[in-house]
Every structure is written in C-alpha cells, then in structure tokens.
N, C-alpha and C positions, 0 to 999 in steps of 0.2 A: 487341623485335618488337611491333607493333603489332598486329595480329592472327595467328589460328590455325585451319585449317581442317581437316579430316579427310574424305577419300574413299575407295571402294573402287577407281577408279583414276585417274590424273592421267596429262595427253598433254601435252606439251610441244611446240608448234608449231602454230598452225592452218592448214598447208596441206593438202591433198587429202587424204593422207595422214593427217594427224593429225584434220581430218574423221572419214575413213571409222572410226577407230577408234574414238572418239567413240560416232559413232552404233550401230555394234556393239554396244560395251555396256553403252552405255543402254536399247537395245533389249531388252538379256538383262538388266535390272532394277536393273543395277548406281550405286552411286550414281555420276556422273561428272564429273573437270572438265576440262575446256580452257583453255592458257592459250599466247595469242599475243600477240607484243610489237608488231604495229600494230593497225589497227583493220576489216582485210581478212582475210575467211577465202580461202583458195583459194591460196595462198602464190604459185609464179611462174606459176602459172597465170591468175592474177587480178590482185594487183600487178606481176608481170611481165610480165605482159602476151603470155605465150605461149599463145594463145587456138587452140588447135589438141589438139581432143581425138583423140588418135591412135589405131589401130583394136585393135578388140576379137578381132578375127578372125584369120586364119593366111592372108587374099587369097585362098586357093582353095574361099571359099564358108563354112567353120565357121567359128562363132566357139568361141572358146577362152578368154575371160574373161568373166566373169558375177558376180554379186551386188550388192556396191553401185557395182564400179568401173560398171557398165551402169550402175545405179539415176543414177548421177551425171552420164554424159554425158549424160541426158535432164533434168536437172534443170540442167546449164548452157544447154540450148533454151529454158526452160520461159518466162523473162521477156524473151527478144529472140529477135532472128530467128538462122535456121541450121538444117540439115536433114543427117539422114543421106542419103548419095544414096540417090537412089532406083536403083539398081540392086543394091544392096545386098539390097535385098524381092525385087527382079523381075532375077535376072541372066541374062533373055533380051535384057535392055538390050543387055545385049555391052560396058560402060565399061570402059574399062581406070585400072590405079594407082589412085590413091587412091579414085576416082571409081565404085568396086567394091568398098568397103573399109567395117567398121562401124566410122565413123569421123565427126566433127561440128567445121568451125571455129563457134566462138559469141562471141557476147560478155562481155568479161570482166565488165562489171555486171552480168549473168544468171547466172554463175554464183556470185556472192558473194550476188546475193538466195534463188538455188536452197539453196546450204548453210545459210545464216540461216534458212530455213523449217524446213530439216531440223533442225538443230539446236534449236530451239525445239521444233517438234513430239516429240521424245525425252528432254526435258527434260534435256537438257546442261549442266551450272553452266559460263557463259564467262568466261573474264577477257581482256577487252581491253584492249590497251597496256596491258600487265603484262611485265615484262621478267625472265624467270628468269634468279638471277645464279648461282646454285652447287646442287651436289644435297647432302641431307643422307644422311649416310653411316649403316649401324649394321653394324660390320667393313666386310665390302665387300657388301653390298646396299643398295640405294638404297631411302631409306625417303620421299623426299620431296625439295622443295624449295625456297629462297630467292628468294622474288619483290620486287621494286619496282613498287610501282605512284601514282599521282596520291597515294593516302592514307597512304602510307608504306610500310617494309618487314613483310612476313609471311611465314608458316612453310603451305605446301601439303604434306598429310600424304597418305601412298596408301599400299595392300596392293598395288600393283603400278603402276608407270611403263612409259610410252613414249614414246621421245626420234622424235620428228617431225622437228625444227628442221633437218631438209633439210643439215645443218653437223656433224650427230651433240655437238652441244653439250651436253649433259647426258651422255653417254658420256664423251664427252672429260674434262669436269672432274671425273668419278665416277673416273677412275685406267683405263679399259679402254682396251686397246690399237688402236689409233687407224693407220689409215692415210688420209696426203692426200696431195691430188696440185696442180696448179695450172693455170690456164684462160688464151688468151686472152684480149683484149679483148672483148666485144661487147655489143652493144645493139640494140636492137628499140623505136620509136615506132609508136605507129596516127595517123595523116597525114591530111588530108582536103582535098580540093582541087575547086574546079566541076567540073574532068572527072569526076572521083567521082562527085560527087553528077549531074550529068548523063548515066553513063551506070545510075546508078541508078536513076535514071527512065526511060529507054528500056528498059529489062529488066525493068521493074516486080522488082526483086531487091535487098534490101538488104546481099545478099553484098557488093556497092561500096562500102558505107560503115563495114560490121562486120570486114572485114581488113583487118590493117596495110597501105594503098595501097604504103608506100616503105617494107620491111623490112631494115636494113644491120646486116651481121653482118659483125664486122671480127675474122677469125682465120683459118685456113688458106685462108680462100676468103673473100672478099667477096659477099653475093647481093643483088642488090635485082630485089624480086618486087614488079611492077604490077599490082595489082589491078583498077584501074580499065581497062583494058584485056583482064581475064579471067582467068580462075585459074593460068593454063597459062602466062604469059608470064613465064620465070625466063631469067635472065643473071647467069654466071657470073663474075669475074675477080678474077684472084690480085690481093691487096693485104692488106697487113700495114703497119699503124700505126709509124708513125717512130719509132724510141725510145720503144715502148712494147714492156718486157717480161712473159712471162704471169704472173700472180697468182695469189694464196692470198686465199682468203676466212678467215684464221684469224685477223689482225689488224686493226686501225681502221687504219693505211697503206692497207693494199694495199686494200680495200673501199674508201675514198675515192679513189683513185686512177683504179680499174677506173669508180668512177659520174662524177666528176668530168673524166676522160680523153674517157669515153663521149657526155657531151654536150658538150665542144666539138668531139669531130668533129663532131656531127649542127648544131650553132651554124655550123660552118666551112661546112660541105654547104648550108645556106641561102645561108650570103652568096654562097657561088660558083656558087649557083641564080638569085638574084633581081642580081647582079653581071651575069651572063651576057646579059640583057636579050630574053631568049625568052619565050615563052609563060607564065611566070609569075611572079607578083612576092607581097610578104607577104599581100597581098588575096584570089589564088588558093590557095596551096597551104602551110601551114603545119601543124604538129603540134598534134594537139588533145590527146593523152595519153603522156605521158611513165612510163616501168616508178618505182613509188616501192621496189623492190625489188632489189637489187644481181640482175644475171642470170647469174651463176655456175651453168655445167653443172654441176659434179661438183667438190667442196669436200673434205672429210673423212666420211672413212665407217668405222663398226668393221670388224676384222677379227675374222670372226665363228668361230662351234663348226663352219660347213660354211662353201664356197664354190661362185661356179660357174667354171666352168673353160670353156678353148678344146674346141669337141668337143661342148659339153653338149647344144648344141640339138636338140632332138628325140630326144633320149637319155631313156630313165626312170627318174627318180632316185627310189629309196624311199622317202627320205622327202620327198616334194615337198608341200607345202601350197596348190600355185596354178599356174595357167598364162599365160604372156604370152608376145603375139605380136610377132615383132620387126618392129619400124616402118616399116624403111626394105629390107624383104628377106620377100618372100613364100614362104610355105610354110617358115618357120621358125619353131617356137616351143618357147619353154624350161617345163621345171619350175622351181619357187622351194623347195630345201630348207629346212624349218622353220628349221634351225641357222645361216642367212645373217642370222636376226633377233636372234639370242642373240649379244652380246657376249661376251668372253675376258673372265675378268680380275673381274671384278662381278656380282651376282645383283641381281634385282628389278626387272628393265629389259630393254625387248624393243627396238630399232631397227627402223625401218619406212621406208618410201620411197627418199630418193636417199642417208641415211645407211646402208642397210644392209649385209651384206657382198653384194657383186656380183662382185667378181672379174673375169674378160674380159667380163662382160654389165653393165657398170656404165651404158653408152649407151643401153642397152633399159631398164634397171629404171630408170633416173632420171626417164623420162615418165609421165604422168597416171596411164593405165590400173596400171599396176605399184604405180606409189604409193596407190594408191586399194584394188588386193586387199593389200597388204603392211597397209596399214590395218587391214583387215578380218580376216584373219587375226591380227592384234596384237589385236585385242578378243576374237575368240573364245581367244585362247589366256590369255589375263588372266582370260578367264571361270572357264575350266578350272581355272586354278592358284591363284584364290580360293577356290572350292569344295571346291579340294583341300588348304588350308590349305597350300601351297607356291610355288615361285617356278618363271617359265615354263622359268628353264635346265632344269629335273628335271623336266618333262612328256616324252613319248614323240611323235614324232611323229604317230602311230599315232592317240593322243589325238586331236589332232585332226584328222585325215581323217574320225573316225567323225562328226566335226559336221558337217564339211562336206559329207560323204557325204547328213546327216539334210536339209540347206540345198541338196540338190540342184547343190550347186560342183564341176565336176571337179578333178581336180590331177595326171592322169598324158595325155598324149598320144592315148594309145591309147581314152580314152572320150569323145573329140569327134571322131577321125579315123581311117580305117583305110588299112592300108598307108602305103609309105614315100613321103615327100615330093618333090617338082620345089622346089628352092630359087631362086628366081629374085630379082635386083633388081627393087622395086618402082618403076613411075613414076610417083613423087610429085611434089607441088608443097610438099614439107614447113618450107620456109622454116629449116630447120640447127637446128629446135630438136630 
C-alpha cells in the first residue's frame, strides 16, 4: 500500500446523502473523510442530472423534514436561478401540485458549488476520483477501506463507516445481506434550443433554460416534458425500447449497456428531429449536458434490522429517526426506523440514502430529501457510537431522538400535524424521477 490514513469516520459515496453526513459530523468535531469516485459531489442529483428537489412538506401546508435535508435545498439555489414557489410562504395564492409544495427545481452546477462550500466550510478530508475497491474486515465489522486513487492504492481507516454509494457497495462486499432489484432503461438530457432561450426572455424567467426542455424517460411510460412552453406541459405515451431488457446496476455489462443503450435513443431522437425537416435542425435544438452518471432508480440496498412496510405511512413507528413526505401523493408521510440504516450480518457501518432498508417505500426514500435526512442521521448516530466506544448496530434508538429532539428535528407524525390525513394524488410536473 502506498499510503495509510486514520479517521473518526469515513462515508463512502459523495452524493446528497453521503454529503449530508459528512457535514454532520464534522460539525460535531469529528475528524472526517469523504470519498467519491468522480469528481461531482451531489451524486444523481448533479451528475445525473435530476435536478428536481422534491418537497419537504406533506402538500397540506407542514412541512415534515427539516435539518440539513432544508439546509441543502437552499444551498442548491444559492449559485443559479430557482425558487421555492411562492405560495408555498403565502398559500392564499391558492397554487395547486407542486406549485404549493416546499419543493425547488435548480441547477445541477449550483448545487455541486452549494456542497463544495459546505464541505470546505466544516473541514471535510475529500478524496476525489478515488475509487473504493473492498472494505477491510476485523470478524465482521468494518474497520475501513481499500481505495485506488491517481497516486496509487491506500488503506482509509475509521471507528465508524457509511456506505453512501446509492449501490450499498461497501455492504455488499462487507458479506451483509443484500437485496437487488432491476431498472428499466432511462435517461434524462438538459436540451436547449432558441424557443428556450426565446421564451426565456419574454418571461424574464431563467426557469426556460435551467429545466431539462426535452426530458425522455424510456420505461413504463415515456414522458417528454417541454419546458419551453411552461411547466405544466407533460405528455404521456406508452413506449418501451425494442430489445432492451431491464438491468442491474451490479455489474460492468448491464451499466454499460443501460448508458450506452440510453444515448443512442436520444442519438436516433435527433436524427429523426432534424430528418423531419420542421422547425428544427442541429443550429436550433440540441443537448448541451448529458447525465456522466448511470440513472439507475433503485440498484441494491441492505436488508436491514427494521423495515418499512405496505400500511406504514402515517403510522407511528417508535423507533422512527426522521420524517419524509411522499412525492408524488399529498398528505402522506412516513417515519424512517433507525434499524432501516443498520445492515444484517456486519457491525461498524450504517447505510443511508437509496441503499438503505426501504422495503414498500423504497420510491419515496430513494429521492433528495430522504437521502439527505438518512445522512444526517448517519452522522448523528456515528457520533453517538464514538463516544460510546461502540458500534451504531448497539445504540438504542431512543439515543438518538434525544439529539434530535436537542437539533429541534421531529420524527413522529404527530409533532408537525394533527389529526388524520386527506391522502390525495399530487399534481405534479415531476418528470418520473
């Protein structure tokens, strides 16, 4: 090995998620590293380009997630344009769907400048393109592990890990018990064309040029959402890619396949645009940023010490650490039990974001907001189980609510909302992420 590092904790992954934990706890004084294998923090939020921070709220007015997951959607405004709506402050507006929701599309370069600040300002050790290959074992807790980086291989040492990597990859190769599932095809480009930027200028609104104009999602549903024409214009229709079957992000096939597949539709969708001999040709309307990150919803994720189940939402679960509002359906929101972040099988390693146990809410927890308080709660609970000379399986949930109680974070229903809920579909413009 060529070199040797030692920290009080090590995150594996730098998207939102491995972010927010990050900053956690560094916050709480601890020494910290991060280490992400490109060179973008924000993971498919940023490289993938799904630039849609989804609401904080429960749609009938509360919001229901708070700390850093908030702390962050304002910090993806902070270097480009995007706005919570404004009825959101003032809901005499009367908006309906998203457009009443504490919710923000941004730009993905805003919010990798947004975390870069943060992470600097908390004094983070990062490793960029740094590629973790294996975790080091002592029995079965994870004491650390194996990175490649430009200057050769070295050994990252930690009193506590967090598998980020959205893939639950350092679970996986730690021996814990593992479920995956497999994705359609899909891909999402941000597009820009003179109507764009024409009626960009007529709105004085840089909304026209910061959402994906032509968004194609190619799996149960095809959508493509024109922005340039307004937020609200979605069209639906069934298409399913020809001989292509759904994937696992677990091996180098099926990942090149899924990116490789994914841009020669969107290659084929030009020719048979600028072929067509209408209103636009490569001059007007072409792609200016392509996802550098495979777009896999939902990959492999531990199955954890708790789960959530069909039934759970709006249920109070005792040991819950967090709250999040589902997306795509108002007046729903679930508790997150501590034991969805604790893998089976391993000690010394807490799961956080789209890797952790979810069970029938694995479409709700895999978005921003979730992976951003699952973060957040992965740093307070590493903090704890330092302190405590132990490992976060053997903490009590109880532990910590009382921080988060002291951090002003709810985690049960009943202390953002009273009485029982009107569940309704939301009308979004959410573009299938």
């Amino acid at each position: 090995m060529v070199f040797e590092r030692e920290y009080d904790v090590l995150i594996g992954g730098g998207g939102v998620a491995g972010v927010a934990a990050a900053v956690q706890c560094a916050r709480a004084g601890l020494k910290t590293a991060l280490v992400e294998k490109t060179i973008l923090f924000g993971g498919l939020a940023t490289a993938g380009l799904v630039n849609w921070y989804v609401p904080l709220c429960d749609g009938h007015g509360h919001q229901v997630t708070f700390g850093i997951a908030e702390e962050f959607l304002h910090a993806s405004l902070k270097y480009g344009p995007g706005q919570v709506p404004a009825a959101w402050y003032d809901p005499s507006l009367g908006a309906k769907g998203r457009m009443r929701r504490y919710n923000a599309l941004f730009s993905p370069a805003s919010l990798v400048m947004g975390l870069d600040e943060l992470l600097e300002q908390c004094g983070v050790t990062v490793w960029l393109d740094t590629l973790i290959t294996e975790p080091i074992m002592q029995g079965d807790r994870v004491s650390g592990v194996v990175v490649e980086t430009k200057g050769g291989r070295g050994l990252l040492r930690a009193k506590c890990l967090v598998d980020a990597t959205g893939d639950a990859d350092i679970a996986t190769r730690a021996g814990a018990e593992i479920y995956e599932t497999d994705n359609w095809l899909g891909y999402d480009v941000i597009e820009s064309s003179f109507e764009a930027s024409a009626d960009a200028l007529a709105h004085r609104d840089p909304f026209y040029l910061t959402h994906p104009n032509h968004l194609t999602r190619l799996s149960s549903l095809e959508l493509v959402r024109v922005a340039s024409h307004g937020p609200t214009e979605v069209h639906y229709r069934k298409s399913q890619p020809a001989g292509v079957e759904k994937l696992k992000a677990s091996d180098a096939e099926s990942v090149t396949k899924f990116v490789m597949v994914g841009r020669r539709i969107l290659r084929e969708r030009y020719k048979a645009l600028y072929a067509a001999g209408g209103e636009f040709t490569r001059q007007e309307r072409f792609a200016v940023t392509l996802p550098t990150l495979p777009q896999f919803r939902t990959t492999r994720r531990i199955v954890g010490q708790e789960t959530m189940s069909e039934g759970d939402g709006n249920r109070k679960i005792d040991t819950s650490v967090g709250l999040i509002a589902d997306w795509y359906r108002m007046g729903s929101v679930w508790e997150i039990p501590y034991g969805t972040l604790i893998p089976r099988k391993i000690t010394g390693l807490l799961a956080v974001g789209r890797c952790m146990e979810s069970g029938a809410a694995w479409e709700i927890t895999r978005v921003i907001p979730c992976c951003v308080l699952t973060g957040q709660v992965a740093g307070i609970a590493a903090q704890i189980a330092i302190q405590n000379h132990t490992t976060p399986d053997r903490l009590d949930a109880s532990d910590v609510q009382r921080r988060l109680e002291q951090m002003g974070i709810p985690f049960h229903v009943e202390q953002v909302v009273s009485g029982p809920y009107q569940v309704e579909e939301d009308n979004f413009d959410g573009g299938g992420h």
